[in-house]
Structures are given as structure tokens and as C-alpha cells.
C-alpha positions as CSV (number, residue, x, y, z in Angstrom):
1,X,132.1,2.5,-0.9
2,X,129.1,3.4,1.3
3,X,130.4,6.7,2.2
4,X,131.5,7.4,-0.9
5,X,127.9,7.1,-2.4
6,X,126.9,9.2,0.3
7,X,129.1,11.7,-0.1
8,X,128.3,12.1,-4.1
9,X,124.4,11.9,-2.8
10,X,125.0,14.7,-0.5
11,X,127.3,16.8,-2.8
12,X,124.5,16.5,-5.4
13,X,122.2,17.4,-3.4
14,X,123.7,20.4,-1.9
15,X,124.8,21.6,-6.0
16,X,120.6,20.8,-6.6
17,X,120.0,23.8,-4.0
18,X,122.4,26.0,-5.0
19,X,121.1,25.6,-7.9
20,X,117.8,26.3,-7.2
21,X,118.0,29.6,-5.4
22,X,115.0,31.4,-3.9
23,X,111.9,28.9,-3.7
24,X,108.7,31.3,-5.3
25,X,107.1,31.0,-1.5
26,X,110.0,33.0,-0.5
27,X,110.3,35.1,-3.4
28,X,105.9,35.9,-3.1
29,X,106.6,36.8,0.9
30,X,109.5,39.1,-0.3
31,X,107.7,41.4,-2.8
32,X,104.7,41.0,0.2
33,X,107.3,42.0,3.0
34,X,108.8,44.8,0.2
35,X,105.5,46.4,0.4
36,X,105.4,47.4,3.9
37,X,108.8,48.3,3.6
38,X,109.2,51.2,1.7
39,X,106.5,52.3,3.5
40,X,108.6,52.6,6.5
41,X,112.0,53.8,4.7
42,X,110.1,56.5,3.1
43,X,109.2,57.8,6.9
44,X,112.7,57.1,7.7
45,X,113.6,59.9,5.2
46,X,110.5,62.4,5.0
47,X,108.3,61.6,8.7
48,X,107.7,65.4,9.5
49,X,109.1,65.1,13.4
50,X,111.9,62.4,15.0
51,X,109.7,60.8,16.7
52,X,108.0,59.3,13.5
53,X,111.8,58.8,12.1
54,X,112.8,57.0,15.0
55,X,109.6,54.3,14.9
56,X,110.1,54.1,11.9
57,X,114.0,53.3,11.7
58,X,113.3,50.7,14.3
59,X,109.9,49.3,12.9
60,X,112.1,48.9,9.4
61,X,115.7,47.3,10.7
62,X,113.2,44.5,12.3
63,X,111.3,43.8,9.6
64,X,114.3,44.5,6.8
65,X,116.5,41.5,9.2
66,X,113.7,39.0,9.4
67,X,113.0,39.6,5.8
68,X,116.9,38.9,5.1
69,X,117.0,36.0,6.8
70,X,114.8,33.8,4.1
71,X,117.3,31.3,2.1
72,X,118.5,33.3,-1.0
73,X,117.0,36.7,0.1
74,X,120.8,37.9,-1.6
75,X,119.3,37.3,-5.1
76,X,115.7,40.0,-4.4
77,X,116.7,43.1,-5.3
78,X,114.4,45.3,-3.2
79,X,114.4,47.8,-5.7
80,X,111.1,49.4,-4.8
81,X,112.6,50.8,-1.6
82,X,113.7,53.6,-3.3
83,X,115.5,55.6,0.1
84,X,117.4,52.8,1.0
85,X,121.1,52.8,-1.0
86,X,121.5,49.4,-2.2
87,X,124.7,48.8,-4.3
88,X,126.8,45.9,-5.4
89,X,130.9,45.6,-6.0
90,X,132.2,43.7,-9.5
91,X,132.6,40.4,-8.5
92,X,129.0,40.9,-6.4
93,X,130.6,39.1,-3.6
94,X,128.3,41.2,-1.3
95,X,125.7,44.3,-1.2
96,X,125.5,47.0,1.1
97,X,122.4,48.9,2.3
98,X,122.7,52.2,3.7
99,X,120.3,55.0,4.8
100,X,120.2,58.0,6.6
101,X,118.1,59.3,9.6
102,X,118.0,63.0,10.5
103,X,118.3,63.1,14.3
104,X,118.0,67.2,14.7
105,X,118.6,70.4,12.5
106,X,122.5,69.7,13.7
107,X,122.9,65.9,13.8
108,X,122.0,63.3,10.4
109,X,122.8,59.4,11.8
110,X,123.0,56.5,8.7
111,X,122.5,53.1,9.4
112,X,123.3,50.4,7.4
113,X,124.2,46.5,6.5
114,X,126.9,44.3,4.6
115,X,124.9,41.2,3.8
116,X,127.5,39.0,1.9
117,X,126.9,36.6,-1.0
118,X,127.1,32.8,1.0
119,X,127.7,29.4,-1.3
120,X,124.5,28.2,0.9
121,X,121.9,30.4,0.4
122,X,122.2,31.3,4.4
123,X,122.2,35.1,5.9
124,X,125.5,36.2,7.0
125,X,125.2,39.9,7.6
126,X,127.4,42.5,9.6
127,X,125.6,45.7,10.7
128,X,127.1,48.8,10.1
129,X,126.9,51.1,13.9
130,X,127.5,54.7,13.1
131,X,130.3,56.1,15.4
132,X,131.1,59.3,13.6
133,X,129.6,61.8,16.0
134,X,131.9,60.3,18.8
135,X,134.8,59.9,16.6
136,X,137.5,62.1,17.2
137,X,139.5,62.3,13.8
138,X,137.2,60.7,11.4
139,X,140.7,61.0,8.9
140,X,142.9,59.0,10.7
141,X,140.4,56.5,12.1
142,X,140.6,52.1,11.1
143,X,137.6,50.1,12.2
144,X,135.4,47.2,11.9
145,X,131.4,47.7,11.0
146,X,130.9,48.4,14.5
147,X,133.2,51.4,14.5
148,X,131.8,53.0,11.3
149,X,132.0,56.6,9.8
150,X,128.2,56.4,8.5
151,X,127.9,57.6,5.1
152,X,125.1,57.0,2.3
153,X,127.0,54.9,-0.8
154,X,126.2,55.2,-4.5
155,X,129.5,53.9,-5.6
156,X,131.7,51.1,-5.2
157,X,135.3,50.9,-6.7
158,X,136.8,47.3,-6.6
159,X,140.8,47.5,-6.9
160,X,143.8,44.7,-6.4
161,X,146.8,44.6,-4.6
162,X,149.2,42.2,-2.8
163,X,146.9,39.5,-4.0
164,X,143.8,41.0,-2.2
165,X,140.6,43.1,-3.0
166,X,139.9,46.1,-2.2
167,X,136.4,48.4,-2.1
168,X,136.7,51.9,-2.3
169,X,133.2,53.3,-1.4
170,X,132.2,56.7,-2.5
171,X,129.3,58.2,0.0
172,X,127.4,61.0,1.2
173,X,126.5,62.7,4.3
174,X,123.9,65.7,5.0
175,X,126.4,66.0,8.3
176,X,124.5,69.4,10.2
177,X,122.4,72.3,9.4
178,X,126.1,74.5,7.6
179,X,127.7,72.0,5.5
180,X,127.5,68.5,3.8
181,X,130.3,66.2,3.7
182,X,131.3,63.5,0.4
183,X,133.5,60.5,1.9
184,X,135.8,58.1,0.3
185,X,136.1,55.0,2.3
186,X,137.9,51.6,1.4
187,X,136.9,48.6,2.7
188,X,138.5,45.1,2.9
189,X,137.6,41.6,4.5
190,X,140.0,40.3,6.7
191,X,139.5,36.6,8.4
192,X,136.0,37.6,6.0
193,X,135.4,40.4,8.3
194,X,135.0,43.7,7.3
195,X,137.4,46.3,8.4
196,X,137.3,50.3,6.8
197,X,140.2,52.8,6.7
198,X,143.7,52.3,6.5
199,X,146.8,54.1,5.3
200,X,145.2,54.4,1.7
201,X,145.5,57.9,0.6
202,X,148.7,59.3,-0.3
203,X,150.0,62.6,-1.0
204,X,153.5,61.7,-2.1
205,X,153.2,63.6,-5.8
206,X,151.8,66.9,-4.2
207,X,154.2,69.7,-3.7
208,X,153.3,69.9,-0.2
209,X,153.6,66.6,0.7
210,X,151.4,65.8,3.6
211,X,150.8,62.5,5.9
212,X,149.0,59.3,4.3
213,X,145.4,59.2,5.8
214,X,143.0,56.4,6.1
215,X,140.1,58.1,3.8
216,X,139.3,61.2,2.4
217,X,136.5,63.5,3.7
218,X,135.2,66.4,1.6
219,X,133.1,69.2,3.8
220,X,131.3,71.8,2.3
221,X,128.6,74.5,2.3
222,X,125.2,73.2,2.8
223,X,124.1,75.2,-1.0
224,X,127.3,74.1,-2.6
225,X,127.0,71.1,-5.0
226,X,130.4,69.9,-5.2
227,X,131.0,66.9,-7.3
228,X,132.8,63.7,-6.6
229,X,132.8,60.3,-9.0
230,X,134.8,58.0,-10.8
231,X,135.9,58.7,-14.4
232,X,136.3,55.1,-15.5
233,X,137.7,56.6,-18.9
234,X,140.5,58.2,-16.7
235,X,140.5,55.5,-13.8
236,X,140.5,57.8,-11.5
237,X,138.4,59.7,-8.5
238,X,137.4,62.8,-10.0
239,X,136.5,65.7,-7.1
240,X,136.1,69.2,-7.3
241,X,139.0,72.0,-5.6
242,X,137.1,73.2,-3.4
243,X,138.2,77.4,-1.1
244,X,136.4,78.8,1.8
245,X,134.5,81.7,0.0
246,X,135.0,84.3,3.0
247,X,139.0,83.1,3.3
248,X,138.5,81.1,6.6
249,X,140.2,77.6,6.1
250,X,139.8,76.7,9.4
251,X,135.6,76.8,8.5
252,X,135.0,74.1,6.3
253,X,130.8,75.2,6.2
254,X,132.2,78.2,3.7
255,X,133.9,75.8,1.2
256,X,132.6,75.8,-2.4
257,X,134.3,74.5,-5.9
258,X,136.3,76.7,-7.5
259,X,136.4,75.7,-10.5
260,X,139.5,73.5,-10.5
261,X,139.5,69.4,-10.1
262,X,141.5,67.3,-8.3
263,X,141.1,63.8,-8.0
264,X,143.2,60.3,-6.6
265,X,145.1,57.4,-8.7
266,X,145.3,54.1,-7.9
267,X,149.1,53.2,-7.3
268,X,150.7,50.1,-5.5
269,X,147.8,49.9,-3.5
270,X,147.2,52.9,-2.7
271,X,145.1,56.1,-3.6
272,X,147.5,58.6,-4.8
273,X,146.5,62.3,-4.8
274,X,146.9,64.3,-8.2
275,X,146.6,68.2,-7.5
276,X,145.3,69.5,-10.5
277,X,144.2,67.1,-13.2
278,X,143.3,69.4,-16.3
279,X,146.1,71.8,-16.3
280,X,146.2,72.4,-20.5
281,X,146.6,76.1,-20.3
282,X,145.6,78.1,-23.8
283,X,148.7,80.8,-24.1
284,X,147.3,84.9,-24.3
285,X,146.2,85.2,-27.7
286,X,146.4,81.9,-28.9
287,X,143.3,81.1,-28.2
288,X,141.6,79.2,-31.2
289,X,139.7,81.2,-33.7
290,X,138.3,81.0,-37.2
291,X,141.0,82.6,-40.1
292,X,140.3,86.8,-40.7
293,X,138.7,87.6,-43.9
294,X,139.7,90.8,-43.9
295,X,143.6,92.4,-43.7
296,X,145.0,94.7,-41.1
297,X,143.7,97.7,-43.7
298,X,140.3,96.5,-44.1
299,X,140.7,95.0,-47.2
300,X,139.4,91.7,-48.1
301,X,141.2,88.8,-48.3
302,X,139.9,86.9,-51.3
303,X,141.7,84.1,-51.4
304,X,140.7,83.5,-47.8
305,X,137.0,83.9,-48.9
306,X,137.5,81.5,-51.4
307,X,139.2,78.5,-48.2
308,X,136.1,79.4,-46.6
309,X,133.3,78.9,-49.3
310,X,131.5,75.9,-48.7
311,X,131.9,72.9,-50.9
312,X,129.5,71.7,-53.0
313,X,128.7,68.6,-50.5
314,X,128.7,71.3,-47.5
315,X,126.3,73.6,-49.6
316,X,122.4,73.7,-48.4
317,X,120.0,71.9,-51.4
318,X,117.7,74.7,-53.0
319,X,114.9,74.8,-51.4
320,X,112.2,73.8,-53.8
321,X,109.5,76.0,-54.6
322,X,106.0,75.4,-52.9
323,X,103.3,73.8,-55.0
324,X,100.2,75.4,-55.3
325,X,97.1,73.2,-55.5
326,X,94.7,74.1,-58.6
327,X,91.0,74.5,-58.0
328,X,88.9,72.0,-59.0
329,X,86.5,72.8,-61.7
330,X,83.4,72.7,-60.9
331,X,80.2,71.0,-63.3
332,X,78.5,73.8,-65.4
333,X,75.3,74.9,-63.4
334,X,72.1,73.1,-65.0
335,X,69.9,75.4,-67.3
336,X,66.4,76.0,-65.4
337,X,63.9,73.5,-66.9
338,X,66.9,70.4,-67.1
């Protein structure tokens, strides 16, 4: 009976803090620490040499970790620290921060952090190493957080299959002084850690079938603004067909759209390519256009003026006629003497 009561006392006490969240001491020392902290993600980003960038990187992770590690820092939004990517999945089972850090006209570096969403209140948080630049084929690569292809995210997909979730990230990456790059990454927990890649993309509905690859990369030239999102009316990752503009495939710093989209489906757990996805084709001369007025003489077609003429509902009401204002009349001028 004893334990008993002390296991309802303990349960009720544990569902009294969950319940309470962050404490306002906490809260008041997070919009404090926030302060600070933009301060330093904004040097991150802009400091005019690397060795400013690099302080500041450091100066910030510190602060940003010791910051995290308050009870129920999950629930403050940090939303002043406007360089840092913050975004959440669906079922906001955990956030990730990201942020980039540009090494050298030829080298960007992004750092970031999964911090997940604990029953407790408590920090659990994986840090996410950026191993791109020693990566050999960033395609065909699987890794944990420690292993990462760094990217910046501002999207996060959340998919099912076999019983499991899955987190397709959308990201960018200034990658060197000829070319930006647009990832699509998935990520999954397993054993609740975090693992990215796998054998996710599929080309099995292309004519030219190629390989399954563990995530999408999207290189292009530095001025080209290529566009890749998700079309939630469509379901479906929406990317633009990009060509190398001088005919060099091999040089992926002279891709730019061309006017065509592609995009990926999800199918059986996996991210199925679609080649072209608006292929309506308008036939030569059938292209839509209003009805002729006038025959293959010249003549006009009355009847067809008569379709045209607007209805009485479409007609314009007569515009009414301004009113002019008359002058006031004045009082008759006193005669001298009155």
C-alpha cells in the first residue's frame, strides 16, 4: 500500500511538472541570453573578415548550448535570432537549428543541432558536424549527425512508411564562389538516433532509368535562382529542370532553369522522380482566342457582334453627371447713411 501511494505521489508529481513547463526565471534568462545572441549569429553571417566569423561561431555554440540546457528551453522559440534556421516537423517531435559560416571565397561550413522534444523537460540534443568538404560522393553517402552533409533547412516534410516516420529536409547551401547547391535530405531516428541518407530516391518511372541514391543535390550557377519547394496541393517536391547554359554537363557552375519542372512523389517509401510534371501541350493553332467578328472577306459578322455585346448586368452604370454647386447670394449692399 505504501509504495503504491508513493508511486501515485510521484507520478503526480512528475504530470505537475510537465505540466508546468518553463518556470518565468527561466523564461526571463532566455529572452536575456536571446539578446546577446543574435548579436553573435548576426557576425556569424555578416562579420567583414573570418576571423570575426570564427569568434563568433564559437562565442555563439557556447552560449546557444548552455542556454539549451535550462528545463523546457524546447518550448522558447528564439525567434529574434533571425540568421539562425529554426524549423519544426508536424508532430514537433524535435526542432533543428542550422546556420552557415563562410570559411573563404571557395569554402561555406554550416553548423547545426537536433534538440528533440523530451517527456521531462531535459536537453537531449545531437550536434550536427559538417563532413561535406571531405565527403567523397555526397549522393550516395548514409550517416549519423556526426557524418553530416551541412545544409541550411527552411522545410521539413514528414512522411510514413513500414510503420515509421520519415523527415525529408529541403536545404540550402552557398557551396563556393561559381555555384550554389539546394539539397534534399531525409532523416529518420533509429534506436532515437538520428541517421540521414538512404536509398530514398528513385528513378524507376524515368525513361532512363538510373540507380536509387540516398538524396538529391541540385548545383547551380551562383546568379541562377533556381527554385525548389513542396506543392502541398500536388504533394509533391516541385524543382526546376535545370541545362548547363554553355553545353558542358560535366560543369555543374553553368546550370540554370530552363524553364521546365521536375519534381519527386512519395511512393512506398520512397521519393519517386517524375521527369516533367506540366506536360499539357497547346496544339499549333489551337491556342485559345476570343471568337472573330469579322469573316474571311472582311465582312462583319453580326450575329457574332450580337454573342459578344454585353448584358445588361455586364454593362457599365451611366455615369452620372457632375453637380455644379450654385453661388450663394449674397445680402444686398447697405445704402450709405443705413
Amino acid at each position: 500500500m505504501r509504495k503504491t501511494c508513493l508511486f501515485i505521489a510521484f507520478s503526480f508529481a512528475m504530470a505537475s511538472t510537465i505540466a508546468q513547463g518553463i518556470s518565468n526565471d527561466d523564461y526571463n534568462y532566455l529572452k536575456e541570453k536571446e539578446d546577446s545572441l543574435k548579436i553573435y549569429a548576426d557576425r556569424i553571417v555578416n562579420g567583414q573578415s573570418a576571423s570575426i566569423r570564427f569568434n563568433s561561431d564559437s562565442i555563439f555554440t557556447r552560449q546557444f548550448v548552455k542556454a539549451l540546457k535550462l528545463p523546457w528551453s524546447f518550448e522558447f522559440p528564439f525567434d529574434s535570432v533571425k540568421t539562425i534556421s529554426k524549423i519544426y516537423p508536424p508532430d514537433s517531435s524535435f526542432r533543428i537549428f542550422t546556420w552557415q559560416m563562410v570559411v573563404n571565397d571557395n569554402l561555406t561550413r554550416q553548423h547545426g543541432a537536433i534538440q528533440m522534444k523530451t517527456p521531462d523537460g531535459s536537453l537531449k540534443l545531437f550536434p550536427l558536424i559538417d563532413k561535406s568538404d571531405v565527403t567523397n560522393n555526397l549522393t550516395d553517402t548514409a550517416g549519423n549527425n556526426r557524418g553530416w552533409i551541412g545544409a541550411v533547412y527552411y522545410r521539413i516534410i514528414q512522411t510514413r512508411s513500414s510503420n515509421q516516420n520519415y523527415y525529408t529536409l529541403l536545404g540550402y547551401d552557398e557551396n563556393n564562389m561559381r555555384s550554389n547547391r539546394k539539397i534534399i535530405e531525409v532523416l529518420s531516428f533509429t534506436n532515437d538516433e538520428p541517421s540521414f541518407g538512404g536509398r530514398f530516391f528513385s528513378y524507376e518511372d524515368d525513361a532512363d532509368k538510373k540507380s536509387t541514391s540516398s538524396r538529391y543535390i541540385m548545383e547551380y550557377k551562383k546568379t541562377a535562382g533556381a527554385r525548389l519547394t513542396y506543392d502541398e496541393d500536388m504533394k509533391m517536391i516541385v524543382l526546376e529542370h535545370l541545362e548547363s547554359e554553355t553545353g558542358e554537363k560535366q560543369k555543374k557552375w553553368t546550370y540554370v532553369p530552363d524553364g521546365d519542372y521536375e519534381g519527386f512523389k512519395w511512393k512506398n517509401g520512397k521519393w519517386v522522380h517524375v521527369e516533367k510534371i506540366f506536360n499539357q501541350v497547346t496544339q499549333e493553332g489551337n491556342a485559345p482566342m476570343p471568337a472573330p467578328v469579322k469573316d474571311a472577306m472582311g465582312n462583319t459578322i453580326e450575329d457574332q457582334l450580337k454573342d459578344n455585346a454585353p448584358t445588361e448586368e455586364e454593362k457599365p452604370a451611366p455615369a452620372k453627371k457632375p453637380v455644379t454647386a450654385k453661388p450663394a447670394k449674397l445680402p444686398p449692399k447697405k445704402k450709405s447713411g443705413q
